[in-house]
N, C-alpha and C positions, 0 to 999 in steps of 0.2 A: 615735364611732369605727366600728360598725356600718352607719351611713349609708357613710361615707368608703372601706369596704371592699366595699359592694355598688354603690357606682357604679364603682368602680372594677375591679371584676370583671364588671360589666356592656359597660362598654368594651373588656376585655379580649377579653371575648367577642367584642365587634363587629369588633374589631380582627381575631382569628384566623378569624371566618365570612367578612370578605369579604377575607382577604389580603390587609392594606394594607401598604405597606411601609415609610410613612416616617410622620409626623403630621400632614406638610402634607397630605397624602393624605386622611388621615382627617379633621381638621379641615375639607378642602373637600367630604369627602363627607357628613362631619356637617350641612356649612354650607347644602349643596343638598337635603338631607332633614333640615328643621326638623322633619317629624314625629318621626324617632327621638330628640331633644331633647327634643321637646315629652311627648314618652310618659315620658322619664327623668326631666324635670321634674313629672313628674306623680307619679311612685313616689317620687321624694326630697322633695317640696315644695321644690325652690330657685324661686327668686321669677325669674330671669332665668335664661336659658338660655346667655349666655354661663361664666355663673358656672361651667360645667360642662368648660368647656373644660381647666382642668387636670386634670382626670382623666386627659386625655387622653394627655398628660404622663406621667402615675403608671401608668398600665395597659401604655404600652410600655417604659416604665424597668421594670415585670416582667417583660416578656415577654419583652425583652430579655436578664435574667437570666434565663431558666426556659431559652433558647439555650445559656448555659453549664453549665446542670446539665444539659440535655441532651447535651453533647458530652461530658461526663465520667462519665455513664453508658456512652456507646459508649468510651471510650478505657477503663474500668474492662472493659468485655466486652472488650476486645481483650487487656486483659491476663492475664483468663482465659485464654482461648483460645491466647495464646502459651504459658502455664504448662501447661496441657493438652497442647498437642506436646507441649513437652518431656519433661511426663512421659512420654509415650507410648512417645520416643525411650527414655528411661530404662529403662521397662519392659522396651521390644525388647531391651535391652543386657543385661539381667539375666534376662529366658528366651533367651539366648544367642543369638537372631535377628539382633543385630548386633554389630560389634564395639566395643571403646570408641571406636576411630579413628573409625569411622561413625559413632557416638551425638554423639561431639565436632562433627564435621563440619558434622552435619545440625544440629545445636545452634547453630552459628554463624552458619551461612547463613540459617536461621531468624530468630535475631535481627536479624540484620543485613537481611533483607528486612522484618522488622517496624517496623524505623526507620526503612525507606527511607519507609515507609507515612504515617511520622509526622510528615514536616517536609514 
């Protein structure tokens, strides 16, 4: 299991240092530098270097997900950050700076530019 997570974090890596975007990519890049194969087959002990090609597989089906916990990182800060106006609006409203009309207002528009954001 420890093998299968170090080659497969090893690819990941190669995958994110040269910006490959798709696997045929990678696969052709792998294909025309046998040495970085040969170097991987040397820390894993796999007997054939194509044997490695699934990894290849496995390292962008992560990274592919690590895309969606990265986007729901940022849409989680965005939803601070709405709730932050709002409060802000709220507070205005309550050291009398604005009125409730304006708190409402600014509340909606608010929103409603935050969704414009989101689709």
């Amino acid at each position: 299991m420890f093998r299968h997570r170090f080659i497969t974090e090893k690819f990941k890596e190669l995958i994110v240092h040269y910006d490959l975007q798709n696997t045929d990519v990678m696969r052709r890049a792998l294909a025309n530098a046998d040495v970085i194969k040969r170097v991987l087959q040397e820390w894993t002990g796999h007997k054939i270097t194509e044997s490695l090609d699934r990894y290849i597989h496995l390292a962008y089906n992560e990274l592919a997900r690590m895309e969606a916990v990265v986007s729901d990182v940022f849409a989680d800060a965005s939803v601070k950050a709405l709730s932050a106006i709002l409060d802000d609006y709220e507070a205005d409203y309550r050291a009398g700076l604005i009125s409730a009309q304006d708190q409402e207002d600014r509340s909606i528009s608010t929103i409603r530019n935050y969704l414009r954001t989101r689709t």
